[in-house]
PDB file as gemmi writes it, atoms N, CA and C in Angstrom:
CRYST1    1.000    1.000    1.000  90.00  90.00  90.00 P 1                      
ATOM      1  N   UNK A   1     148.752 -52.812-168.989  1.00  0.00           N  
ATOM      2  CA  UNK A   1     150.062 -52.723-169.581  1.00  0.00           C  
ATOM      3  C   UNK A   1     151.119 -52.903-168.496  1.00  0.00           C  
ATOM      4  N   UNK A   2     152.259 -53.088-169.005  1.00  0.00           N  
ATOM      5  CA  UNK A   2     153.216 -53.675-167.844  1.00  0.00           C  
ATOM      6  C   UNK A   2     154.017 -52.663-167.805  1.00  0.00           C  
ATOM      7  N   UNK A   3     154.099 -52.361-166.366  1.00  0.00           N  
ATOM      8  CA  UNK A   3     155.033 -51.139-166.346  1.00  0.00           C  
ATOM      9  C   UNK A   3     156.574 -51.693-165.780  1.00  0.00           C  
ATOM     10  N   UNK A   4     157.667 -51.385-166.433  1.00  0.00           N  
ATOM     11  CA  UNK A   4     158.730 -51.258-165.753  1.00  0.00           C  
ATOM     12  C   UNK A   4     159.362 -50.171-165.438  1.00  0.00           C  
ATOM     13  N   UNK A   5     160.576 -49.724-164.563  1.00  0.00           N  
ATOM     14  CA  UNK A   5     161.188 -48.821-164.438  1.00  0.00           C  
ATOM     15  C   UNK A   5     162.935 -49.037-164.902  1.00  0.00           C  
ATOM     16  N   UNK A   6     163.065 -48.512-165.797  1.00  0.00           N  
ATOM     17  CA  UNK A   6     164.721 -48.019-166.046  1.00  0.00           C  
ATOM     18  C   UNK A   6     164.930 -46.628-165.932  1.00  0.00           C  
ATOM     19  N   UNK A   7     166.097 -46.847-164.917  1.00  0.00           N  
ATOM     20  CA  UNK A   7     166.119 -45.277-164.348  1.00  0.00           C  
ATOM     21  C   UNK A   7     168.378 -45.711-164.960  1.00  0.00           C  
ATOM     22  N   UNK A   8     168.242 -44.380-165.495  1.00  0.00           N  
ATOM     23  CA  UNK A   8     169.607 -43.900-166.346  1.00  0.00           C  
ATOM     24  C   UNK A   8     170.664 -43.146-165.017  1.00  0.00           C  
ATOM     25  N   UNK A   9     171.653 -43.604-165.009  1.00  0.00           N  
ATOM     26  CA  UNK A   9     173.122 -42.983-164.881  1.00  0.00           C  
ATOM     27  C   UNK A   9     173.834 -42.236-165.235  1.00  0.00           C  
ATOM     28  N   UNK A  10     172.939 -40.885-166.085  1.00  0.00           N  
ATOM     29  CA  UNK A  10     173.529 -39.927-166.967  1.00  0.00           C  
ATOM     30  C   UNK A  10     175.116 -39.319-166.671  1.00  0.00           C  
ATOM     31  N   UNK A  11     175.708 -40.040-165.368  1.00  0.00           N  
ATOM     32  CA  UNK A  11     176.966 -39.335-165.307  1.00  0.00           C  
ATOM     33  C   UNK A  11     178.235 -40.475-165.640  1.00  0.00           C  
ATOM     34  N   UNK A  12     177.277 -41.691-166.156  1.00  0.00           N  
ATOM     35  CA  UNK A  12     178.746 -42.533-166.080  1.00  0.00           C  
ATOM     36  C   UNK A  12     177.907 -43.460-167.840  1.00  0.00           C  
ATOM     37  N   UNK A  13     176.741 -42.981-168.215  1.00  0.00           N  
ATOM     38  CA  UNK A  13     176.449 -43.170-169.950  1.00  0.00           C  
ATOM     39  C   UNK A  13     175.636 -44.830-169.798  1.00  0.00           C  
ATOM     40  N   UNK A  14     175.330 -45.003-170.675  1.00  0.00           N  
ATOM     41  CA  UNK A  14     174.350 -45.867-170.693  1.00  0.00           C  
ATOM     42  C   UNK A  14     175.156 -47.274-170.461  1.00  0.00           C  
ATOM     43  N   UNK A  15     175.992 -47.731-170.362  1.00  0.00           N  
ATOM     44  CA  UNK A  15     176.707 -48.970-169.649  1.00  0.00           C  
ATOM     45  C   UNK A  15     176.246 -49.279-168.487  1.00  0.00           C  
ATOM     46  N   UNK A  16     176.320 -47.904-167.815  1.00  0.00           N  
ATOM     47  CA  UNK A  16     175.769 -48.242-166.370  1.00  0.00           C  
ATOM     48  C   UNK A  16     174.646 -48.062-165.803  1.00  0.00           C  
ATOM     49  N   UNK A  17     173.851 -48.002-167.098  1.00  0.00           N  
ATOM     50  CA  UNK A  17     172.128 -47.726-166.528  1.00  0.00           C  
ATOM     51  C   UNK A  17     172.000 -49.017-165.252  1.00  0.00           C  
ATOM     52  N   UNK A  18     170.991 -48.155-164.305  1.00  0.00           N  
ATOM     53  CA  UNK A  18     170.486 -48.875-163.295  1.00  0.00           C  
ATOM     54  C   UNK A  18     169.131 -49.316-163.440  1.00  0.00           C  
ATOM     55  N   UNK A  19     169.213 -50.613-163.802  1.00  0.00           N  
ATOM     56  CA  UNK A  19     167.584 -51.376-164.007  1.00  0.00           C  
ATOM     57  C   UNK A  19     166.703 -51.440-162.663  1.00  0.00           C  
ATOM     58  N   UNK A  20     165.285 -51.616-162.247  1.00  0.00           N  
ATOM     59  CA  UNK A  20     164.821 -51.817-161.776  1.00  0.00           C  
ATOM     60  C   UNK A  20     163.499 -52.963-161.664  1.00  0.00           C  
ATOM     61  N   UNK A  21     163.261 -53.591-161.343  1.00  0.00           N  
ATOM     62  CA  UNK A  21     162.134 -54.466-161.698  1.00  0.00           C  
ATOM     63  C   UNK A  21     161.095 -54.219-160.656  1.00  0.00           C  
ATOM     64  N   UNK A  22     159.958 -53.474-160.854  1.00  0.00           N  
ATOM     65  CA  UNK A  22     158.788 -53.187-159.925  1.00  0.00           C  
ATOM     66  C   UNK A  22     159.691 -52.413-158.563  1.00  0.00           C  
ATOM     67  N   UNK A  23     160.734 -51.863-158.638  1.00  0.00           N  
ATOM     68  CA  UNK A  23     160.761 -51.378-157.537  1.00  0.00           C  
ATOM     69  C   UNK A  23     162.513 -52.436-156.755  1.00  0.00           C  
ATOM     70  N   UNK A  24     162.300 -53.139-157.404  1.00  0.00           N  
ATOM     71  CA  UNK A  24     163.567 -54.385-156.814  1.00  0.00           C  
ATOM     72  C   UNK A  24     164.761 -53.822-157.962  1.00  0.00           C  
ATOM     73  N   UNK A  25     166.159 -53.990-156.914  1.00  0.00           N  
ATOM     74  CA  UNK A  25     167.077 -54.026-158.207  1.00  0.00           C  
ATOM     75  C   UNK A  25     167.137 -55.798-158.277  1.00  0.00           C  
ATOM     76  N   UNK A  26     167.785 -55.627-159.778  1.00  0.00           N  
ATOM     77  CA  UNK A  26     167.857 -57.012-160.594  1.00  0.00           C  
ATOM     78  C   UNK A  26     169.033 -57.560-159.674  1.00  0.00           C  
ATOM     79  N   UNK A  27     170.107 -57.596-158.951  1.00  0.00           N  
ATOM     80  CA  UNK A  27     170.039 -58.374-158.322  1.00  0.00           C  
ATOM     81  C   UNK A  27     169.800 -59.199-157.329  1.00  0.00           C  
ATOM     82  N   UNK A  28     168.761 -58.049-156.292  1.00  0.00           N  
ATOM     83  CA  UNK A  28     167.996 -58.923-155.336  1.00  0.00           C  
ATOM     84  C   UNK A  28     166.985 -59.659-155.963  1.00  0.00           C  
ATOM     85  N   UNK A  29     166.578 -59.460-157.203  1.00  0.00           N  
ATOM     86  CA  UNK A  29     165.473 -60.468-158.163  1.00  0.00           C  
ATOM     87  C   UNK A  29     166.074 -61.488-158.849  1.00  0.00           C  
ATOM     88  N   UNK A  30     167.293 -61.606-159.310  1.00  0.00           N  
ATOM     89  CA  UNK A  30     168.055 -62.733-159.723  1.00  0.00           C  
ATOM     90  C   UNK A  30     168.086 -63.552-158.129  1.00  0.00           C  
ATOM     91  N   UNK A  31     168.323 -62.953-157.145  1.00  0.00           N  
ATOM     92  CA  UNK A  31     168.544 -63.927-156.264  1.00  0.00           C  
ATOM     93  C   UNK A  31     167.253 -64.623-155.131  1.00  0.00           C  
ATOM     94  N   UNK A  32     166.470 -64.031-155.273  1.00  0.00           N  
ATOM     95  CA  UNK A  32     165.202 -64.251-154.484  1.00  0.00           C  
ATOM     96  C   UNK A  32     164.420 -65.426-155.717  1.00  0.00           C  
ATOM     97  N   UNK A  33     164.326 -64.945-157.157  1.00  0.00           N  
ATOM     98  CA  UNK A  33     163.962 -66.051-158.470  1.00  0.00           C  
ATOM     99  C   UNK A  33     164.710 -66.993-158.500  1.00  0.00           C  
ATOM    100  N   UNK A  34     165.979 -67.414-158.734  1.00  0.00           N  
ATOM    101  CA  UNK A  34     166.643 -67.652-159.801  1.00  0.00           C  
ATOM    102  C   UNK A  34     166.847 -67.684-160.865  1.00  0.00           C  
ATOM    103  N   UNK A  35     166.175 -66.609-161.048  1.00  0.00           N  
ATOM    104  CA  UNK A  35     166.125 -66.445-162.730  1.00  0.00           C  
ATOM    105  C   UNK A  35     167.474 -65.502-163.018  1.00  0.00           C  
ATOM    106  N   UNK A  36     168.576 -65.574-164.547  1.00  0.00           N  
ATOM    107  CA  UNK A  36     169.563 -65.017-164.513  1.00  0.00           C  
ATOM    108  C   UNK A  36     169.595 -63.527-164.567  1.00  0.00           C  
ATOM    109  N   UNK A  37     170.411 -62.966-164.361  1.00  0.00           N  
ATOM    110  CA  UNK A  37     170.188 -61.476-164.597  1.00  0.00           C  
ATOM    111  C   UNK A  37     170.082 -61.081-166.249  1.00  0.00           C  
ATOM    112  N   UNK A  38     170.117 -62.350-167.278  1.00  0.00           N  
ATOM    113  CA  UNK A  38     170.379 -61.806-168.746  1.00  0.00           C  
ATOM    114  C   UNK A  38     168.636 -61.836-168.141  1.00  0.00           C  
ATOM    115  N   UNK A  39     168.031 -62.641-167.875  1.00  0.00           N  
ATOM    116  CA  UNK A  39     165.969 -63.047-167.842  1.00  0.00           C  
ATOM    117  C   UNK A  39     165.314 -61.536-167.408  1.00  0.00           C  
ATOM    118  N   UNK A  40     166.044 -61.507-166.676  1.00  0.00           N  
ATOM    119  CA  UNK A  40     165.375 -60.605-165.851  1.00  0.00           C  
ATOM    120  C   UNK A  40     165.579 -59.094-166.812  1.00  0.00           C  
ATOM    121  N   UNK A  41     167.047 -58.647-167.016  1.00  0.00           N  
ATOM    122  CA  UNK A  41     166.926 -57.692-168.166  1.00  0.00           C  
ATOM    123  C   UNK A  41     165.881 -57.591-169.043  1.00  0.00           C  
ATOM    124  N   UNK A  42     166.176 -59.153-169.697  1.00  0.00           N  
ATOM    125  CA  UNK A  42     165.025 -58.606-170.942  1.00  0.00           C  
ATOM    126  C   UNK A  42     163.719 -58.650-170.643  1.00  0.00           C  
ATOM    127  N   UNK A  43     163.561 -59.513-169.242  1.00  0.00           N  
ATOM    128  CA  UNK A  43     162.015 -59.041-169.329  1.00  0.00           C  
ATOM    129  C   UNK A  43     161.736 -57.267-168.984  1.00  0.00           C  
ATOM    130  N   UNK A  44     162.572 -56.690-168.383  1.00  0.00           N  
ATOM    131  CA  UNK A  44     162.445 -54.940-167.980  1.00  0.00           C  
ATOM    132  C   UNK A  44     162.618 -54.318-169.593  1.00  0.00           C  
ATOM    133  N   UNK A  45     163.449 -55.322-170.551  1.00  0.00           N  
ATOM    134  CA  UNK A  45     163.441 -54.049-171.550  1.00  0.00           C  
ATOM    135  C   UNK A  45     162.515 -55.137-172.626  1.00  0.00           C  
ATOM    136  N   UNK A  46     161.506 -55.683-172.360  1.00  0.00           N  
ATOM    137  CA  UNK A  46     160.867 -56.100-173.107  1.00  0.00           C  
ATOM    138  C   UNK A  46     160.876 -57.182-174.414  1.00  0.00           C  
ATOM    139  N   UNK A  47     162.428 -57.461-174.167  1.00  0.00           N  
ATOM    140  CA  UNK A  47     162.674 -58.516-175.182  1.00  0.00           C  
ATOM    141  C   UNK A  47     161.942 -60.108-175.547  1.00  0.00           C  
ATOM    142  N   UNK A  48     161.731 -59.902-174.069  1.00  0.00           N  
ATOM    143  CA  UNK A  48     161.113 -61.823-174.011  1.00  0.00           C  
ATOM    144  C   UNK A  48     160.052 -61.215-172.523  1.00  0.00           C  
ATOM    145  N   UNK A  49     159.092 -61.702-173.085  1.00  0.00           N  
ATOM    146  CA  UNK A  49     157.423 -61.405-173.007  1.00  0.00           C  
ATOM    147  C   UNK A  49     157.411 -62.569-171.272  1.00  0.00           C  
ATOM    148  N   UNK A  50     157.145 -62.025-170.619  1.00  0.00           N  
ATOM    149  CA  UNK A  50     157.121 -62.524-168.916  1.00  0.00           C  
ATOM    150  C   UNK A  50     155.611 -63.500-169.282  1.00  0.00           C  
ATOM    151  N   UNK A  51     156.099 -65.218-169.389  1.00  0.00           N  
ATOM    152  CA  UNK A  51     155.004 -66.178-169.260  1.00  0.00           C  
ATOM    153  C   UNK A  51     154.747 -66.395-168.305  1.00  0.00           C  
ATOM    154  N   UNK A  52     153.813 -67.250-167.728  1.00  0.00           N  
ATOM    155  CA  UNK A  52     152.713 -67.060-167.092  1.00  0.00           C  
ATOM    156  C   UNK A  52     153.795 -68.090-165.836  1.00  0.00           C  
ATOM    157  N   UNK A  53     154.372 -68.814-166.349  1.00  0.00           N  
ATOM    158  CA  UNK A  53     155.058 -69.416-164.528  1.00  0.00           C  
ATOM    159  C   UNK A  53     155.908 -68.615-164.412  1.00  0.00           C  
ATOM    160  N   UNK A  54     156.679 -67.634-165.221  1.00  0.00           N  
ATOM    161  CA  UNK A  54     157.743 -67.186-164.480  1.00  0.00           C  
ATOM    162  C   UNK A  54     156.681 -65.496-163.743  1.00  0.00           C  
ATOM    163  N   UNK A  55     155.904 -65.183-164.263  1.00  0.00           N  
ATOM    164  CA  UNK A  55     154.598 -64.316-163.130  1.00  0.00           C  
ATOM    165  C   UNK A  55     154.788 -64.580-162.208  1.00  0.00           C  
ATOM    166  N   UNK A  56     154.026 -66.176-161.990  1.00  0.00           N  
ATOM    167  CA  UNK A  56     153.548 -66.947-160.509  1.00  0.00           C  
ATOM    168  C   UNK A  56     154.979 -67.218-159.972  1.00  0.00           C  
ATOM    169  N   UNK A  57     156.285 -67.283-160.182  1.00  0.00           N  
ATOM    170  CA  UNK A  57     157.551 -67.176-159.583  1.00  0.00           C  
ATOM    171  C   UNK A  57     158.247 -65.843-158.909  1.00  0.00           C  
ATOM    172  N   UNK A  58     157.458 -64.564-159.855  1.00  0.00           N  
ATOM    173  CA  UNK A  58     158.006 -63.457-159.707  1.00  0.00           C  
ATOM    174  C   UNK A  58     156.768 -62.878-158.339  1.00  0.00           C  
ATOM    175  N   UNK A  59     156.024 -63.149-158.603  1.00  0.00           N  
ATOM    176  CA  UNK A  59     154.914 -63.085-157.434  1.00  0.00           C  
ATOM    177  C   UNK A  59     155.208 -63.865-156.028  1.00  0.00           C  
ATOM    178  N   UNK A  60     155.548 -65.087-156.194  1.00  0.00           N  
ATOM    179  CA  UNK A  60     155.806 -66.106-154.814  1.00  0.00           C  
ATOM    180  C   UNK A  60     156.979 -65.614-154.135  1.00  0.00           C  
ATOM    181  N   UNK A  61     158.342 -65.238-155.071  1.00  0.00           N  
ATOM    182  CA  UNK A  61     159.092 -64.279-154.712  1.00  0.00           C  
ATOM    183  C   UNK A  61     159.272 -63.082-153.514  1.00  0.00           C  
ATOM    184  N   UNK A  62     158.951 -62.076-155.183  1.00  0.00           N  
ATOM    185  CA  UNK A  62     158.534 -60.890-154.425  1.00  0.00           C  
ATOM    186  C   UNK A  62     157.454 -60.142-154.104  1.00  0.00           C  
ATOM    187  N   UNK A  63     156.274 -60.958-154.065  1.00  0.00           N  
ATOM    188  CA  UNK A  63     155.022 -60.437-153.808  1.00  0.00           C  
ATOM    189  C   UNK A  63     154.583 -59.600-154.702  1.00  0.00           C  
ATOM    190  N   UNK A  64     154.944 -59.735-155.956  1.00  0.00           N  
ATOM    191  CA  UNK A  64     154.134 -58.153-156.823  1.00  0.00           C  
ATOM    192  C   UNK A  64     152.715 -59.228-157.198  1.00  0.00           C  
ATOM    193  N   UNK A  65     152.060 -58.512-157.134  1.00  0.00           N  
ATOM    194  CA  UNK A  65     150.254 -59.233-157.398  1.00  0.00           C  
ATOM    195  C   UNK A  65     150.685 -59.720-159.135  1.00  0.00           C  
ATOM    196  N   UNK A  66     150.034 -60.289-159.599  1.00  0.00           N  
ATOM    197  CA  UNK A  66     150.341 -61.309-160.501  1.00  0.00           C  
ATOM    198  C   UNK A  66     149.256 -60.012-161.540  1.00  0.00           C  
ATOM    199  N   UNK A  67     148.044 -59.118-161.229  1.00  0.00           N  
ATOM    200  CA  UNK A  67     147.497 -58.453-161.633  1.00  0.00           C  
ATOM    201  C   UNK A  67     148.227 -57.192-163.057  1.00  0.00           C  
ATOM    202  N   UNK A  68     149.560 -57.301-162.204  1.00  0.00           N  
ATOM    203  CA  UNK A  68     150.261 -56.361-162.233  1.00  0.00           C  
ATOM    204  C   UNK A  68     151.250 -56.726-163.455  1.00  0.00           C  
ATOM    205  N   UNK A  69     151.743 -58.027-162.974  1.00  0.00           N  
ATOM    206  CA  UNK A  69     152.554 -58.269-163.905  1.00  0.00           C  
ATOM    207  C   UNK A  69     152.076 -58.600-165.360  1.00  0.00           C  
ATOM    208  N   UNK A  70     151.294 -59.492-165.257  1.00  0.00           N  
ATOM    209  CA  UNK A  70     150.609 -60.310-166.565  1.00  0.00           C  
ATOM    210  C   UNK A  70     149.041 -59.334-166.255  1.00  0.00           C  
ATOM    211  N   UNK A  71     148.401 -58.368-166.665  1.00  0.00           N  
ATOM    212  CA  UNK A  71     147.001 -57.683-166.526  1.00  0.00           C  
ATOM    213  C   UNK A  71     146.060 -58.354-167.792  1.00  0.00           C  
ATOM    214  N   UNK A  72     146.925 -58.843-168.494  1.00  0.00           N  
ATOM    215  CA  UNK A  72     146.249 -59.625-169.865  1.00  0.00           C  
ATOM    216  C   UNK A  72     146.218 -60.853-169.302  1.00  0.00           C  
ATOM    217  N   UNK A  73     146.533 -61.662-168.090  1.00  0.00           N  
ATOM    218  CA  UNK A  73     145.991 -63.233-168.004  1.00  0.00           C  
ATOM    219  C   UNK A  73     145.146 -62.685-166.607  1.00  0.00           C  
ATOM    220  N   UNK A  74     145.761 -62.243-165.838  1.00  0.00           N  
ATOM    221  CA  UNK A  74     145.032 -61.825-164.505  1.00  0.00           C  
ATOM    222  C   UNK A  74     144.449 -60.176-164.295  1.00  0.00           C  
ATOM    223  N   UNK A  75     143.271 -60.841-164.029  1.00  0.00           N  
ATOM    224  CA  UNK A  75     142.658 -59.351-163.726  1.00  0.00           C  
ATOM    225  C   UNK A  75     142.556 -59.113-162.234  1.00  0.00           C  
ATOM    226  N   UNK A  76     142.046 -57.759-161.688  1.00  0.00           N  
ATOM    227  CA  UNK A  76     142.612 -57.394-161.078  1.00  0.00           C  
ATOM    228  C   UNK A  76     140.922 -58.045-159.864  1.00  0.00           C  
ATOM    229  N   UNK A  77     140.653 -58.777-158.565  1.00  0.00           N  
ATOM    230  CA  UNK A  77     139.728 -59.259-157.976  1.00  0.00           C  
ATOM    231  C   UNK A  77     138.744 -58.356-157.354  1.00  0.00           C  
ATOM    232  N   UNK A  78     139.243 -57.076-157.180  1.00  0.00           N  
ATOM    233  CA  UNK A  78     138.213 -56.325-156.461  1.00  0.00           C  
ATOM    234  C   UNK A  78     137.404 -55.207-157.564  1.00  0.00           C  
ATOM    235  N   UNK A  79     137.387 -55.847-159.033  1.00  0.00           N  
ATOM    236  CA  UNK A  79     136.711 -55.057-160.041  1.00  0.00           C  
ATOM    237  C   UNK A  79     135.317 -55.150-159.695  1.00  0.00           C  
ATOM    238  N   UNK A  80     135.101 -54.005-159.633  1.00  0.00           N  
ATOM    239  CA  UNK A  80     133.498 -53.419-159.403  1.00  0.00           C  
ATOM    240  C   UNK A  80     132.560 -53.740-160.479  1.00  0.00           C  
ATOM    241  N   UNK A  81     131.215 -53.789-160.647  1.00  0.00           N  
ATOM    242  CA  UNK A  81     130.611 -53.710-162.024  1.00  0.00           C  
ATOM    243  C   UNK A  81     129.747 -52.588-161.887  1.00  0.00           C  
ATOM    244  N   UNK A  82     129.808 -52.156-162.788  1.00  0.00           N  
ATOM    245  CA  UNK A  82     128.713 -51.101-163.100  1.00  0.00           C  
ATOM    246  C   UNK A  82     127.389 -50.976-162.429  1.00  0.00           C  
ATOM    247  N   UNK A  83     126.814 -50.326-161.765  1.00  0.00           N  
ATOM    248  CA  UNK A  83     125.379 -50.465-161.406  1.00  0.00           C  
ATOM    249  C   UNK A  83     124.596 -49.723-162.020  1.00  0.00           C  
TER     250      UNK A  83                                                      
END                                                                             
């Protein structure tokens, strides 16, 4: 499952919630991607579903393992099997 983080501004109300993407604010990720800051929102609040090149963009980027982002196309390489 894909985790994001939205962390709230409870002293100035939900206008000014502070987004996060894996740890990055959205605008060092708008600017390292080019992807816009509307893209990047909705992929943190889930509106529009993170496809598989903009992963491999968000990965070449900022290094988040591609495992992480998409766990339903990429699995994770050091899975063990059962013995």
């Amino acid at each position: 499952m894909l985790t994001l983080f939205i962390q709230l501004d409870n002293t100035r109300g939900m206008r000014n919630a502070k987004y996060s993407f894996f740890g990055f604010q959205v605008k060092d990720v708008t600017e390292a991607t080019g992807f816009t800051a509307m893209t990047v929102y909705r992929h943190i609040k889930g509106q529009r579903k993170i496809c598989p090149g903009c992963a491999i963009k968000y990965h070449d980027a900022l290094g988040i393992p591609l495992e992480q982002i998409r766990p339903d196309i990429w699995r994770p390489t050091n899975e063990s099997s059962a013995s």
